[in-house]
C-alpha positions as CSV (number, residue, x, y, z in Angstrom):
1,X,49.3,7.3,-40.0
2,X,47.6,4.3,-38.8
3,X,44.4,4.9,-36.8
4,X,44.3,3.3,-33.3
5,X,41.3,1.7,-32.5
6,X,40.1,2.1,-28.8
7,X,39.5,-1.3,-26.9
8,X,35.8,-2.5,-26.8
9,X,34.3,-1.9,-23.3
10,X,34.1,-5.1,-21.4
11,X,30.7,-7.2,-21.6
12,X,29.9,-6.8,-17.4
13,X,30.4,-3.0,-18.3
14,X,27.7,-2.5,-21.2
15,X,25.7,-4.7,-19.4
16,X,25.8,-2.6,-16.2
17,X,24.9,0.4,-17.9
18,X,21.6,-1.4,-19.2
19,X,20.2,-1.9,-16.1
20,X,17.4,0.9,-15.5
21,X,18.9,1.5,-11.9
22,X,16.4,4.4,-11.7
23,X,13.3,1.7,-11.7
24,X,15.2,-0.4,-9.3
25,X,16.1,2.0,-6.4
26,X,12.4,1.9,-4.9
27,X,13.2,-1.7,-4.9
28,X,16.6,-1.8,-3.3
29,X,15.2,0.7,-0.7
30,X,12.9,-1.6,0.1
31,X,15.2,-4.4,0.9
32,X,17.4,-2.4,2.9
33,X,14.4,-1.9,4.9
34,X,13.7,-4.8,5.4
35,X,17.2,-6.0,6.1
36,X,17.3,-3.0,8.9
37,X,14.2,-4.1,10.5
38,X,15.0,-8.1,11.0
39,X,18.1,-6.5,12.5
40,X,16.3,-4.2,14.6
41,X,13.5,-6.9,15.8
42,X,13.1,-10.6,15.7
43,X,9.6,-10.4,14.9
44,X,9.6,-8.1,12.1
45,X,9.9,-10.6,9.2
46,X,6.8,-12.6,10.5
47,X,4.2,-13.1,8.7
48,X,1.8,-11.3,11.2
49,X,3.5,-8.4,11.0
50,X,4.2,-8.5,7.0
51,X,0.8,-8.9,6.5
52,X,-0.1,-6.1,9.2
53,X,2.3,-3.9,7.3
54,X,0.8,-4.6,3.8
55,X,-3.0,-3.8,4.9
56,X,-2.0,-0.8,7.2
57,X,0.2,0.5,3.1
58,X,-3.4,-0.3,1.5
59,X,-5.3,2.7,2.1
60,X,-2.3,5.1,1.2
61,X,-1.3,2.7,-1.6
62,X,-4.8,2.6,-3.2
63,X,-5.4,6.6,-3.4
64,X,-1.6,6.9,-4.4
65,X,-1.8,4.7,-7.3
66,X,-5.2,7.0,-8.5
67,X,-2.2,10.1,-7.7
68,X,0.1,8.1,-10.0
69,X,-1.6,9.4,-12.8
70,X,-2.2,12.9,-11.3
71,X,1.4,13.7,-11.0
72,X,2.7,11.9,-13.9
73,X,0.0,14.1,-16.1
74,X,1.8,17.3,-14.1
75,X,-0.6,18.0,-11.7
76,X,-0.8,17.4,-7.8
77,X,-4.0,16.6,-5.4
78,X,-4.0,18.1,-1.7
79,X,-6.9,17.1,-1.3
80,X,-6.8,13.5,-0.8
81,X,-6.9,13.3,2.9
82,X,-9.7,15.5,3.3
83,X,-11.8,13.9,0.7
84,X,-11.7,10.8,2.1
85,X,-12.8,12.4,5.9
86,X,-16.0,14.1,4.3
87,X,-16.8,10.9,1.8
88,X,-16.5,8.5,4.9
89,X,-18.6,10.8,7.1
90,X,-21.0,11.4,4.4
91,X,-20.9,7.4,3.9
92,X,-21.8,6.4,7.6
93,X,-24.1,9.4,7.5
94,X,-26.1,7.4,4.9
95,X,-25.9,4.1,6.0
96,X,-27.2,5.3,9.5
97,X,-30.1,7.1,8.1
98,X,-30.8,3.3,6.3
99,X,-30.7,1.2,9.4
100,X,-33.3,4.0,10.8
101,X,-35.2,2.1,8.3
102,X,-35.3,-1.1,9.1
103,X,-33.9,-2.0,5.7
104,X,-31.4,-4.8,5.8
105,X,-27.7,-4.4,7.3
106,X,-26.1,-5.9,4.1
107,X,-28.3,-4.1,1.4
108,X,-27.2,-1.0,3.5
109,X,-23.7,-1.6,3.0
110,X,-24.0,-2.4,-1.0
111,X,-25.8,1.4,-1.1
112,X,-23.2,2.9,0.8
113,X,-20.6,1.6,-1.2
114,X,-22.4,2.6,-4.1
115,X,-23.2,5.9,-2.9
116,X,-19.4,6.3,-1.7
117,X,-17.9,5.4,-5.1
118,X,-20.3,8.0,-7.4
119,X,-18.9,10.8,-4.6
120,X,-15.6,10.2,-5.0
121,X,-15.6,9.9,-8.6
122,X,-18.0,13.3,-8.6
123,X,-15.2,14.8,-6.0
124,X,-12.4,14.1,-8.1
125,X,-14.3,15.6,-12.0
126,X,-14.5,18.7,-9.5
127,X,-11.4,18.9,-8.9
128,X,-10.5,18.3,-12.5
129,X,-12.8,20.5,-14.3
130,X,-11.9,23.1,-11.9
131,X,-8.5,23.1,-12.6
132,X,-8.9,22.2,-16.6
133,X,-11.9,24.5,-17.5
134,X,-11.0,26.9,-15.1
135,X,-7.2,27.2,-15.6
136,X,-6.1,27.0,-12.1
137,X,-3.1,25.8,-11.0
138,X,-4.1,22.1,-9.6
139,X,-1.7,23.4,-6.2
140,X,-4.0,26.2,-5.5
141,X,-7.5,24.3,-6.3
142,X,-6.7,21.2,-4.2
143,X,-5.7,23.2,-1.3
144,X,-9.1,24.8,-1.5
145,X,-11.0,22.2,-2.0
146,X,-9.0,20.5,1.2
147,X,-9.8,23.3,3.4
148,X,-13.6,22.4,1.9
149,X,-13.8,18.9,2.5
150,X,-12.3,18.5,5.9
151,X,-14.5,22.0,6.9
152,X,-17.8,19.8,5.8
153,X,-16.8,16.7,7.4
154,X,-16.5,18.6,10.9
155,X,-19.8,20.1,10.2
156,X,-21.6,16.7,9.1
157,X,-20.1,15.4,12.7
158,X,-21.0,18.8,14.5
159,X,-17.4,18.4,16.0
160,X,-17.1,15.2,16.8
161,X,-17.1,11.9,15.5
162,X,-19.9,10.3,13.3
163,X,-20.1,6.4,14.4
164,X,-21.5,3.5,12.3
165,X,-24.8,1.8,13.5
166,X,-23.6,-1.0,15.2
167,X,-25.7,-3.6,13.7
168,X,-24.2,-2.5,10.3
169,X,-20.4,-2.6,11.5
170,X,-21.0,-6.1,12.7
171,X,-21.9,-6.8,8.6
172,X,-19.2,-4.4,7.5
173,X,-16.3,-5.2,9.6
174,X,-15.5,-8.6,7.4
175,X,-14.3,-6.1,4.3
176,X,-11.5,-5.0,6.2
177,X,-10.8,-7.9,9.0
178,X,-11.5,-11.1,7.1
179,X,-8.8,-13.0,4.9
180,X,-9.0,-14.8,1.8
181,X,-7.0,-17.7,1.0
182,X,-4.3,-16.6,4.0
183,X,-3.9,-12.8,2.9
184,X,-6.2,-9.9,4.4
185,X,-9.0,-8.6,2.1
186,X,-7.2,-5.1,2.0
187,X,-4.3,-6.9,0.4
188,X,-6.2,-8.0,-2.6
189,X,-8.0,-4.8,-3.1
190,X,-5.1,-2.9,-3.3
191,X,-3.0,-5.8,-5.7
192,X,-6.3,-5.4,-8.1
193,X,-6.3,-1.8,-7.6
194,X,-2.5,-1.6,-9.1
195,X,-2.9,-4.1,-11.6
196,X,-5.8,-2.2,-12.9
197,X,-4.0,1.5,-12.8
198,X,-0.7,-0.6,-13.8
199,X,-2.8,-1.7,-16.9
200,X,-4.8,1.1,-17.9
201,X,-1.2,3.5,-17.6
202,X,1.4,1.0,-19.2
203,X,-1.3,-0.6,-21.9
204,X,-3.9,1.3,-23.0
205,X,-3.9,5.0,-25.2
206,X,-4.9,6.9,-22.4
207,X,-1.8,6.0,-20.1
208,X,0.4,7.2,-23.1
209,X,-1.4,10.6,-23.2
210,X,-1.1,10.6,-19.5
211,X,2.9,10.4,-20.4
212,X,2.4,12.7,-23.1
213,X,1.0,15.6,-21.6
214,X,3.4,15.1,-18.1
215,X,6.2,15.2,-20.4
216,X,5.2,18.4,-22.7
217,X,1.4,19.7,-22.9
218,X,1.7,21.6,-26.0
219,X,3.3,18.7,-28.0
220,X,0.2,16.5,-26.4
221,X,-1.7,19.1,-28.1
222,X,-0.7,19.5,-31.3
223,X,-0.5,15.6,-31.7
224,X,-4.2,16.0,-30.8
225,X,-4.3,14.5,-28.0
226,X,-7.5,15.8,-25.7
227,X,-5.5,17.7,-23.1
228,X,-8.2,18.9,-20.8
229,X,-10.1,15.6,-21.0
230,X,-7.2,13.4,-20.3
231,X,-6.2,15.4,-17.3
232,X,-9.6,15.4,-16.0
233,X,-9.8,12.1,-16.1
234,X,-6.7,11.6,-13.9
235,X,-8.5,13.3,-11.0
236,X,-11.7,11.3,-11.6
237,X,-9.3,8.2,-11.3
238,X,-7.8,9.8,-7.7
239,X,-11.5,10.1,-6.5
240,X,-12.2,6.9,-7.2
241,X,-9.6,5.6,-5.6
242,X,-9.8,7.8,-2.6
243,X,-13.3,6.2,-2.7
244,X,-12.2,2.5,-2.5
245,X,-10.0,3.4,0.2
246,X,-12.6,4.8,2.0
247,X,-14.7,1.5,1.6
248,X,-11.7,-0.3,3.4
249,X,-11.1,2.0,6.0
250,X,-14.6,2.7,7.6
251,X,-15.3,-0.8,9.2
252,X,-12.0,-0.1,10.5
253,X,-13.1,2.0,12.8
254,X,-16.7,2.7,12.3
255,X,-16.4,6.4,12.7
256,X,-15.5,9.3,11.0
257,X,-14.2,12.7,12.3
258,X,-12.7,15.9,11.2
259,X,-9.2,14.6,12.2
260,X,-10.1,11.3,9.9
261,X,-7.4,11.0,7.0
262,X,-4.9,14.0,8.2
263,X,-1.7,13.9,6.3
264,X,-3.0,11.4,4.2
265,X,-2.0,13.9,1.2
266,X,1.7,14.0,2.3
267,X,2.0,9.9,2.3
268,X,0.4,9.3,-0.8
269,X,2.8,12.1,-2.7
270,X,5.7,10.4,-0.8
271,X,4.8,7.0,-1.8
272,X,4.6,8.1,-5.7
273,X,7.2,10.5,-5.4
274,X,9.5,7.5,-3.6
275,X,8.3,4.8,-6.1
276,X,10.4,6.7,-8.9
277,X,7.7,8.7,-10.6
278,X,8.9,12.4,-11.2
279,X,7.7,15.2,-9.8
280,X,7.2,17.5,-12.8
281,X,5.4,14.4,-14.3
282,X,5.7,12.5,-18.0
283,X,7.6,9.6,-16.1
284,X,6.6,6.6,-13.1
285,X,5.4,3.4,-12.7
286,X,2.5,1.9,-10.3
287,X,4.5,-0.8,-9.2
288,X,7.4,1.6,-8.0
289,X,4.4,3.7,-6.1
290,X,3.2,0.2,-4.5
291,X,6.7,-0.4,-3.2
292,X,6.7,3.1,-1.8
293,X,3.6,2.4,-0.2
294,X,4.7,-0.6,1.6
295,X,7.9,1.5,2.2
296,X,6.4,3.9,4.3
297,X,4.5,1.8,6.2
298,X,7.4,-0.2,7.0
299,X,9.1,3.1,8.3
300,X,6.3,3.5,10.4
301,X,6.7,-0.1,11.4
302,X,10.4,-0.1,12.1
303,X,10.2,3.1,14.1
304,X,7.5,1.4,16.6
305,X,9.3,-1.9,16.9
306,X,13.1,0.3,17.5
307,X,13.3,3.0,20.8
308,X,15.8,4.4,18.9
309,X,13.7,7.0,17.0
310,X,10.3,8.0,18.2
311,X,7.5,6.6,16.0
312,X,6.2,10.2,16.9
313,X,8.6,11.3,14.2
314,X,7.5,9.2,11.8
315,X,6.1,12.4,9.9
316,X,9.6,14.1,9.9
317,X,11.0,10.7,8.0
318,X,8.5,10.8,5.4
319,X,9.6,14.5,5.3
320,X,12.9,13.9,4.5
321,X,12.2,11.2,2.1
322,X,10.3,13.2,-0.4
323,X,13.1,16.2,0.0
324,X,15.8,13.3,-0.6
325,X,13.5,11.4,-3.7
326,X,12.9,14.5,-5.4
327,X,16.7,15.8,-5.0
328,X,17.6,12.9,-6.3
329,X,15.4,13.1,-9.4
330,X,17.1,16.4,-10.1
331,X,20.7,14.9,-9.9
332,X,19.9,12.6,-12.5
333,X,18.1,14.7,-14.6
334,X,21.0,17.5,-14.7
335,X,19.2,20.3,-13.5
């Protein structure tokens, strides 16, 4: 009997089922948003509000490329928000105790910076060792150590607000206000800050044992790959970064408060968790969580430029994003 051969599948069909639609949807969400919001406004597409869009994304873009590599390892940090409040109380805390001194306004900013970036890396091996030494689930630490953070920022302020010497803001406000070459400072900070984390996860060993333990943590360890040591690391990166953001975001305002960084946590999970990067970790990409930075601050931009939605809802629609990104990570995974 002679054996029928089935027809070859067209070209356009093979070639549709190469393209990694799963890396692409972060970016097709963000065109539609952008799409919606020239609809919505005339001015959205200028460049005044692009760029006000992409330094508002660079504080939550900057600590969620550091959570990039915490959730991809399998592990999760509530504590974000919180650690940023305390570290940019405990920052202008410092730099006021140096102006006291007569010491110079911009050799008091280089020490707070300084100061700022040894906490946060110090806050995040905390966190790490905590939850790697002392085999806790990384839920149930962070959401201590939140409840720590924010409770010592309100204490440092008595309350209230700590405020910046004024003398010093007038040095300090430039890191966050200035430009170079057109585009804010914040904007360049947080394109180094991705290339870097984009580098050190997609080119170096340590971002494959990042992959490795996300994706199965005994296998990572019988391959010999330092479990506890890699993971530990990941928060140490999230501290760091939660560090750098805090360096942009205090001559922002020049205070700090115990309502400083609230919900913070939520939008940097969202913005990984919407940039592709699955929840149960072993898979993402840092440019998908830049895009889902920028998304969400687009959101927020949309609902003030539109009456149709209150921008007092803007927390609900981040919300249902992560509930929609993660069930859709499930449909395509079969479970």
């Amino acid at each position: 009997m002679a054996r029928v051969e089935r027809a070859p599948r067209p070209v356009w069909r093979e070639q549709l089922a190469r393209v990694p639609w799963q890396q692409l949807t972060p970016l097709l969400g963000l065109v539609f948003l952008l799409v919606i919001g020239s609809m919505l406004h005339p001015a959205f597409l200028s460049q005044t509000n692009l760029f006000n869009v992409l330094t508002r994304s660079a504080f939550i873009g900057i600590i969620a490329v550091g959570g990039t590599f915490v959730i991809i390892a399998g592990g999760i940090d509530l504590s974000v928000g919180s650690m940023a409040a305390f570290l940019a109380g405990a920052m202008i805390l410092l730099m006021n105790v140096l102006a006291g001194n007569d010491m110079a306004p911009l050799t008091i900013v280089l020490l707070g910076v300084g100061m700022v970036l040894v906490a946060g890396l110090l806050a995040g091996a905390a966190n790490g060792l905590v939850i790697t030494r002392g085999r806790i689930e990384a839920f149930i630490v962070t959401l201590g150590t939140l409840g720590i953070f924010r409770s010592l920022v309100t204490y440092l302020a008595d309350g209230g607000t700590i405020s910046l010497n004024f003398q010093v803001r007038a040095v300090y406000r430039p890191v966050f206000f200035d430009s170079f070459l057109g585009i804010p400072i914040p904007v360049w900070v947080f394109a180094i800050v991705a290339i870097l984390g984009a580098i050190l996860l997609h080119r170096t060993r340590f971002g494959r044992y990042v992959r490795a333990i996300g994706s199965n943590q005994e296998v990572a360890r019988y391959a010999s790959v330092r479990v506890e040591r890699i993971r530990t690391l990941t928060y140490v990166i999230q501290g760091v970064c939660v560090a750098i953001a805090v360096i942009l975001y205090v001559p922002r305002l020049g205070s700090a408060s115990g309502s400083t960084g609230i919900l913070w946590e939520l939008e940097a999970i969202a913005a990984v968790i919407i940039g592709g990067t699955a929840l149960k970790g072993g898979y993402g990409h840092i440019w998908g969580t830049v895009v889902g930075a920028i998304m969400l601050s687009l959101i927020g931009n949309v609902l003030n430029l539109t009456t149709a939605i209150s921008e007092y809802l803007n927390g609900a629609v981040q919300g249902l994003i992560i509930i929609a990104a993660v069930f859709l990570q499930r449909g395509r995974s079969g479970r």
